[in-house]
C-alpha positions as CSV (number, residue, x, y, z in Angstrom):
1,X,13.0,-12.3,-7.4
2,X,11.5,-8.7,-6.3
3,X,14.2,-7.0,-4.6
4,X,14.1,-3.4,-2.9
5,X,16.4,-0.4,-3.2
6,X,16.2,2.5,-0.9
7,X,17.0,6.2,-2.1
8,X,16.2,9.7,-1.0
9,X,12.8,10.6,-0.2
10,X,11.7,12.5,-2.8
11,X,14.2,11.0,-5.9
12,X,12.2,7.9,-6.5
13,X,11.4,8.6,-9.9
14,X,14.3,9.4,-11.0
15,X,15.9,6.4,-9.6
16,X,13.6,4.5,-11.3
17,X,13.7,6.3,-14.6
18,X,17.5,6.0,-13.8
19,X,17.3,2.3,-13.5
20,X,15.2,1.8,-16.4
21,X,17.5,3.4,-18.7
22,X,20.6,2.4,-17.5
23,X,20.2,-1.0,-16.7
24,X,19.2,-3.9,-20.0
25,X,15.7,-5.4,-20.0
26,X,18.1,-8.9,-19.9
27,X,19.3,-7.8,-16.2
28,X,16.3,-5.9,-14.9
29,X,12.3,-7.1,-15.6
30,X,10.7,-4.3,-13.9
31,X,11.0,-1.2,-11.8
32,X,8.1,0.3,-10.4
33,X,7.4,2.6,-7.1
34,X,3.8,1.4,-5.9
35,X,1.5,4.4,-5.4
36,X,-2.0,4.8,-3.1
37,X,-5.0,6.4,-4.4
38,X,-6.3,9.5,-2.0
39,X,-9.1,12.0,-1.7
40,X,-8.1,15.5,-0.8
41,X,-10.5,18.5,-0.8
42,X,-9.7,21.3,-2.6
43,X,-11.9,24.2,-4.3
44,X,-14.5,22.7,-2.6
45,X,-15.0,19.4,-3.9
46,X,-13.2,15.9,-3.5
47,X,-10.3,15.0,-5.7
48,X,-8.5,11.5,-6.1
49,X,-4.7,11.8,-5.7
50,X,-1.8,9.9,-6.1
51,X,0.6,9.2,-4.0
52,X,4.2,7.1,-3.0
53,X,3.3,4.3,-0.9
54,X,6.7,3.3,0.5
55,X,8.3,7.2,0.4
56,X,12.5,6.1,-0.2
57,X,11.7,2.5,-1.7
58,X,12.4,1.4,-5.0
59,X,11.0,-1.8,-6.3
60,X,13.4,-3.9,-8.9
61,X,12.3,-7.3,-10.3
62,X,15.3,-9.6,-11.4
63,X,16.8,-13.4,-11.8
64,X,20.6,-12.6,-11.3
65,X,21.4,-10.5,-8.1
66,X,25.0,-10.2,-9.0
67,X,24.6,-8.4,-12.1
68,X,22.1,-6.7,-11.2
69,X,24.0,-5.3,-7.9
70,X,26.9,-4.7,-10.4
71,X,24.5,-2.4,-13.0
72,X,23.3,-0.7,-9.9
73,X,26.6,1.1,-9.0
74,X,26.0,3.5,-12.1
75,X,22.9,4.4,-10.9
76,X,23.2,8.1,-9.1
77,X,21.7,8.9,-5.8
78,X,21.0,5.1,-4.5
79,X,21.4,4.3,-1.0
80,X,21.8,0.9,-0.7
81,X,20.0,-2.7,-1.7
82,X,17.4,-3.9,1.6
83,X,18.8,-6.9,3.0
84,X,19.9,-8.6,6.3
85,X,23.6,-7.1,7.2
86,X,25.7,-7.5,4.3
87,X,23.9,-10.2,2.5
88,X,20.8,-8.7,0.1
89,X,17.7,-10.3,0.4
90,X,14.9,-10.5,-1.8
91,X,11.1,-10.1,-0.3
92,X,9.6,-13.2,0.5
93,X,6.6,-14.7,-1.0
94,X,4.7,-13.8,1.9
95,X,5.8,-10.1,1.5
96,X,5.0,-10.3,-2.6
97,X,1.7,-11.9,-1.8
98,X,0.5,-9.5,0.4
99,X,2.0,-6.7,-1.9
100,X,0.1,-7.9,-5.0
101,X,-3.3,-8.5,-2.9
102,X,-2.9,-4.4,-1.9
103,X,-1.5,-3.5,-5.2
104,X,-4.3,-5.7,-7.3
105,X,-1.2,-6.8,-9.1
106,X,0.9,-4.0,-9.0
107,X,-0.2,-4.0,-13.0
108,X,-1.3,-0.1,-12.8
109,X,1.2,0.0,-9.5
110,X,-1.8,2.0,-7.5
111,X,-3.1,0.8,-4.7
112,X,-6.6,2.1,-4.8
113,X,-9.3,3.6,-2.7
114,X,-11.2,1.3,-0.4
115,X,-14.8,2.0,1.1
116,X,-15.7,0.9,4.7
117,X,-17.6,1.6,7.6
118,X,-17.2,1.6,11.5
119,X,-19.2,-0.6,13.2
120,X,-19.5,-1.2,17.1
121,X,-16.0,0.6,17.0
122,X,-14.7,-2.1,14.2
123,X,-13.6,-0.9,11.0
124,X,-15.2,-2.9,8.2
125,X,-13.8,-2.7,4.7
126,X,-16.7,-3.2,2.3
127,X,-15.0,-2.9,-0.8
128,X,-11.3,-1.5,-2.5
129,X,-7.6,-3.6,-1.2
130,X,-8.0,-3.5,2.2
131,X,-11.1,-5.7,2.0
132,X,-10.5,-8.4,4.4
133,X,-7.2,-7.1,5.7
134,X,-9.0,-5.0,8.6
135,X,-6.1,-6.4,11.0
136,X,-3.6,-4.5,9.6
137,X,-5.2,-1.2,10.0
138,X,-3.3,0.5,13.1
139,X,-5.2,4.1,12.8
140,X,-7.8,6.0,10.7
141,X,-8.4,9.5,10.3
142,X,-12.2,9.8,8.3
143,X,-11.6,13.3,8.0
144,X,-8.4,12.8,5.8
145,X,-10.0,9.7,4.1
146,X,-6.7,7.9,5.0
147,X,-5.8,4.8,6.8
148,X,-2.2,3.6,8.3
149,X,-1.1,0.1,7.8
150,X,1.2,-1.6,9.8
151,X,3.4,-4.6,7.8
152,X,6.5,-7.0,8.3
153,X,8.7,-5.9,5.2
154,X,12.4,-5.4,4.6
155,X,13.0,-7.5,7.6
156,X,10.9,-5.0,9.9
157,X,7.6,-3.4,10.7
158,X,6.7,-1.0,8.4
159,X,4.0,1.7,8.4
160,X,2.6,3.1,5.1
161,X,-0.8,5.1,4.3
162,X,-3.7,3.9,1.9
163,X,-7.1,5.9,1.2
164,X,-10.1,4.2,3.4
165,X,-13.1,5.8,3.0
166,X,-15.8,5.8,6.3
167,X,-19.1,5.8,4.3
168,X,-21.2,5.6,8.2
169,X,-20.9,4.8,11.4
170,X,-22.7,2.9,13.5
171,X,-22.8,2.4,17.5
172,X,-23.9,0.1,20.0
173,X,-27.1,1.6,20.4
174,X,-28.1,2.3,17.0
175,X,-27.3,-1.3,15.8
176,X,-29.4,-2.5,19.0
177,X,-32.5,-0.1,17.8
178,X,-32.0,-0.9,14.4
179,X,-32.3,-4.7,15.0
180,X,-34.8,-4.0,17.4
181,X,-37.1,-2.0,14.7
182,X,-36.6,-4.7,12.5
183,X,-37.8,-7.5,14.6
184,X,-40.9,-5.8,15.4
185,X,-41.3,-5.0,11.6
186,X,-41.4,-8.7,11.4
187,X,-43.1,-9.8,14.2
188,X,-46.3,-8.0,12.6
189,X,-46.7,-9.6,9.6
């Protein structure tokens, strides 16, 4: 069961190196933080950054919820197990699905950059994890090479950033001409 611990923005590694140390591999599969791939600009040329996808989440992947609750009240700094008032709950399939879709598997635990183009106002996703998943997209900024996603998780809407980057865009009118150029091309031969 994947299960979710939230801390201080800012500590998450060192709640997860915490965890991984104090905690046996019998009790505790994995811990990971899930990262997104960027491009910022800086002495003039494009660079790809990392950074935390869910800023104050831990992930924790584990059979038995009781010990592992028990092993995590050595861990220092740790707000609290996500769950439903006093009763923690582990993400649902849905939620793990979508989360290893995004993450590619979470193997590398980087969500990387996707490619995509705007099209009669529509974002289209050409390549990277957001393929296919253009609903989710609330807001894009092609000048920051970023795009916020908005998803059901921890029992509530969350928003996170992932790099999206607008290689053209294409109105109305230029699609029109284009396809209009086009059928002409063909109409002569």
């Amino acid at each position: 069961m994947w299960y979710v611990i939230q801390v201080r923005t800012g500590t998450e590694e060192n709640i997860r190196c915490q965890c991984q140390r104090l905690i046996s591999n019998d009790i505790l599969e994995r811990c990971f933080i899930p990262y997104y791939q960027q491009k910022k600009r800086f002495q003039g040329e494009w660079h790809i950054q990392e950074e935390i996808l869910f800023p104050g989440y831990v992930f924790l992947i584990a059979q038995d919820l009781e010990m592992l609750a028990e092993n995590l009240k050595r861990v220092v700094g740790l707000t609290r197990l996500i769950g439903t008032g006093d009763e923690i709950v582990p993400l649902s399939e849905a939620e793990i699905t979508f989360l290893t879709k995004l993450g590619g598997g979470f193997d590398e635990n980087i969500v990387k950059m996707s490619t995509g183009i705007i099209e009669n106002d529509q974002i289209k996703v050409l390549s990277g994890p957001l393929k296919d998943m253009e609903g989710y997209i609330k807001k894009i900024d092609r000048h920051k090479r970023k795009a916020w996603i908005s998803i059901e998780m921890f029992g509530r809407s969350i928003d996170a950033e992932i790099g999206l980057e607008i290689i053209s865009k294409v109105t109305k009118e230029e699609s029109t001409n284009e396809k209009e150029e086009h059928s002409n091309e063909n109409v002569g031969t």
